[in-house]
N, C-alpha and C positions, 0 to 999 in steps of 0.2 A: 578200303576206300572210305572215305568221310561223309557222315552224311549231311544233307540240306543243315542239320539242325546244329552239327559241328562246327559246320563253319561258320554259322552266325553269332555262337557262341550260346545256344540256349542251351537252360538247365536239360536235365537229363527228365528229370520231372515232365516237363514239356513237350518233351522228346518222343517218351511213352505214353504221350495221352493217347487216347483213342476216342474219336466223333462220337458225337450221342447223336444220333437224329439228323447228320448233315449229311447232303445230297453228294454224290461219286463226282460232280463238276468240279463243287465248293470243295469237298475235300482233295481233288485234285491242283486244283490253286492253290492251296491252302500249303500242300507240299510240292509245288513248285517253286514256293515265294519265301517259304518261313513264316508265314501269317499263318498264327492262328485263329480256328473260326469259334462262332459261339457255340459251337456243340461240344467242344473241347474240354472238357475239365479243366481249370484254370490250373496254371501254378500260385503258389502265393510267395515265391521269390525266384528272379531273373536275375543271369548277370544285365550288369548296367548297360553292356551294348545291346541288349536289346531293348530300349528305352528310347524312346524320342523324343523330341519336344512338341510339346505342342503348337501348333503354328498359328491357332487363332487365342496364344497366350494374352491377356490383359495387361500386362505389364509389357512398360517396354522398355523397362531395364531390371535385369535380376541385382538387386541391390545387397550390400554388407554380406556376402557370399562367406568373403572368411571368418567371421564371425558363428554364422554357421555351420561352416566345414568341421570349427573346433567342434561345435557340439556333438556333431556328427559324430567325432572321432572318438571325445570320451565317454557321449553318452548311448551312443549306438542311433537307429534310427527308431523313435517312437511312433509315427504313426504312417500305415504304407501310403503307398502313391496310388490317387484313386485315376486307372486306367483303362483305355479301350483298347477291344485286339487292332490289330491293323486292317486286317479283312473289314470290319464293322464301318471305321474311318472311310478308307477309300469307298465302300458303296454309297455311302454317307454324300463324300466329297470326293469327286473323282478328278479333278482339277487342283485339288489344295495338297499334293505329295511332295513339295518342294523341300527339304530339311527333315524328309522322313529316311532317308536312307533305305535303309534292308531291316531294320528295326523292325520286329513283330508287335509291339505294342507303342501305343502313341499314351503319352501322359495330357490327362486330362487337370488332372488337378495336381503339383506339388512339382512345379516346372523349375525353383528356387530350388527345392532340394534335391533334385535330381542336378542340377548346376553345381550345387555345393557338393553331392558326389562324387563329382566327377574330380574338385579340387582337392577332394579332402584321399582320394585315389581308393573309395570303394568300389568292392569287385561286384559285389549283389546288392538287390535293393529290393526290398517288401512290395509287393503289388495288392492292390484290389480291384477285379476285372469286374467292367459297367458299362456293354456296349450301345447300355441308352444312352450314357452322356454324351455320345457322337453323333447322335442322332441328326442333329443340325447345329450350322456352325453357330446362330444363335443362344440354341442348349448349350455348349460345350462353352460361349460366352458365359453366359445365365450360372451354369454350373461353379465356373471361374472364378466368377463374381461374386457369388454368394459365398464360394467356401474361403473369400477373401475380407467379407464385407468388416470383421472383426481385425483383422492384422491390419499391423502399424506401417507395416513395411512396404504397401501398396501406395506410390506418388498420388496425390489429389488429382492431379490432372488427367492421368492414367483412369482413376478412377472414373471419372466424370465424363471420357471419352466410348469410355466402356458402355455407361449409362445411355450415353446418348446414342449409341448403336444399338442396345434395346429398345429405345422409343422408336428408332426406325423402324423395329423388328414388330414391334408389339402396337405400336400406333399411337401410344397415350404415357403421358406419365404415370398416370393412376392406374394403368394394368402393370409397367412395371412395378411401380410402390406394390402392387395387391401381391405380384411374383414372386416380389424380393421379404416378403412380409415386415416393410417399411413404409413410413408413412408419406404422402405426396410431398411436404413439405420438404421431408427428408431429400427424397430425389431430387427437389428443384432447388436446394440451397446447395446440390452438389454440381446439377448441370450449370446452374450461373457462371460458375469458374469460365464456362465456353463463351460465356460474352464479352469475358476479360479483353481488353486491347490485346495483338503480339506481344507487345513491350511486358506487359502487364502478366501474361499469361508464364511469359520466361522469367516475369519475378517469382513467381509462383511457384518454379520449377526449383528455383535455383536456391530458395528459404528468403529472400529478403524483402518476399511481401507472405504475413504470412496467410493461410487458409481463413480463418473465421471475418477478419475483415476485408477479405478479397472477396468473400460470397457477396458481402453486403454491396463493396463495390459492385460486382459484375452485375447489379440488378438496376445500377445508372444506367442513362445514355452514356457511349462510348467518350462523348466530348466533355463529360464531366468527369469523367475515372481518373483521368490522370493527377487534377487538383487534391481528388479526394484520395487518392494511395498517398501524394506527396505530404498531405497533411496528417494519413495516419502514419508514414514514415516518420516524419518528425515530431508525434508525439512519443512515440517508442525509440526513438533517438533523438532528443532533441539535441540544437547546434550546444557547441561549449561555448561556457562563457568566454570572455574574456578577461585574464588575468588582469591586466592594467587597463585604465581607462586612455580611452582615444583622443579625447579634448580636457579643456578647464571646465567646460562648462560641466560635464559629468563627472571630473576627479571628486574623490574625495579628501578632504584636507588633509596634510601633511599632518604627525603628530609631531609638536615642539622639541628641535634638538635640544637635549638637556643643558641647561646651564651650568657655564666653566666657573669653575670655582671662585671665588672675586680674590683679585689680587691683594695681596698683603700692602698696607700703605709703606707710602715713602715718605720717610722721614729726611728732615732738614736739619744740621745743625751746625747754627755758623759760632759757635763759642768754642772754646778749648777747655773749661772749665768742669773738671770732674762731674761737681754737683749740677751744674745744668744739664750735663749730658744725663745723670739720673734721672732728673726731672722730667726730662722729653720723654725717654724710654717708658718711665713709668705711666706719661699720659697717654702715650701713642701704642700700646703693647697688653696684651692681656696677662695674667699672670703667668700664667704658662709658658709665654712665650718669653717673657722677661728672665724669665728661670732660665730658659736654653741659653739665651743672648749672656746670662750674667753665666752659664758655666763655660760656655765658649770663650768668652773674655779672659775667665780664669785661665784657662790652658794657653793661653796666648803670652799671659807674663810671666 
């Protein structure tokens, strides 16, 4: 018969830990559920089912996954997933287990590579067990955020939302800045993004207003924002000209169709007299021309 630990799919590792210090209730839960508790000797690699996501993730979209996957695949996993057992989570938060499944550990931080795992079809994945960072869904924010505040890959707005749940948490901008060991400035030219219009906010999202002159907008009144995105939209794309001009008043002058070559004069001769016709020819003809006239004449008799 298979035990709790089989069917969950935990390491064997896991398997044979045995409690340090934990009480016969806890380790009773603990092996009725597949949660491990903190007296447990960690493993430092699980299969991937046992993995969760984390549910109070800052992000709220795991983004450019397959990009990641690759790496995943050729370069292995370089740095583990910093995580909580599930016992720690749930005392934590005994209301937030929606998308934990049967999973014994909840990922605290590295919720994108635990995603791209799953696509890239790894079987195991590095752990590091910390069940301070579940302490409160704040911390496990806090924790999020910090081990984010450098990646590129975290949206602005995402970001900024984030933020502004710390200040709820924490009461001030300047205890976040002191937490986050960044400067007020820092935090308030990120929270602005939230005074963005809708309209504005889903430019934001979407790249076509971008982050540095959106802060500055969000620090307007709402009923000047709009002017001021349209004008920094059209300095970073301004309209095209237009190839041709729309009126006379604005064309510019036509350049001079070249002039046709002036026509060769006509000549008149009312005589029949050899030497008169010489005469003519020779005044009305350049040499050249008299030359061709007098060899053609020749061929003619």
């Amino acid at each position: 018969m298979s035990s709790k630990a089989d069917k969950l799919g935990v390491s064997a590792s896991f398997a044979r830990a045995q409690p340090v210090g934990v009480s016969s209730r806890r380790a009773a839960i603990a092996e009725a559920t597949g949660a491990p508790t903190s007296g447990v000797v960690p493993p430092s690699e699980v299969p991937i089912e046992a993995l969760a996501h984390n549910p109070f993730n800052l992000r709220e979209d795991l983004t450019e996954l397959d990009e990641l996957a690759a790496s995943l695949i050729s370069r292995g996993q370089l740095q583990p997933l910093a995580v909580a057992t599930r016992m720690a989570f749930m005392e934590a938060h005994p209301g937030a287990t929606d998308g934990l499944g049967r999973a014994p550990y909840v990922v605290i931080d590295g919720n994108r590579r635990l995603a791209a795992a799953h696509l890239a079809g790894l079987k195991t994945m590095h752990i590091h067990v910390n069940d301070a960072l579940s302490a409160s869904s704040s911390d496990i924010l806090e924790s999020a955020l910090i081990a984010n505040i450098h990646r590129v890959d975290v949206a602005p707005m995402d970001q900024a939302r984030a933020l502004q749940e710390l200040v709820d948490v924490h009461g001030s901008q300047a205890q976040v800045a002191k937490r986050l060991g960044k400067t007020g400035a820092w935090v308030s030219q990120r929270l602005a993004l939230l005074n963005l219009t809708p309209e504005l906010q889903d430019k934001v999202e979407s790249g076509e207003l971008k982050v540095e002159p959106a802060r500055r907008i969000g620090r307007l009144p709402q009923e000047a924002q709009e002017a001021a995105a349209d004008e920094t939209l059209n300095t970073v794309n301004p309209p095209r000209q237009r190839t041709h001009p729309v009126n006379a008043v604005n064309a510019t002058p036509a350049a001079p169709a070249p002039s046709a070559p002036p026509a060769s004069p006509r000549i008149t001769i009312s005589t029949n007299s050899p030497e008169t016709i010489a005469d003519a020819l020779t005044a009305h003809l350049t040499p050249d021309d008299l030359k061709a006239v007098t060899e053609l004449l020749m061929t003619r008799i």
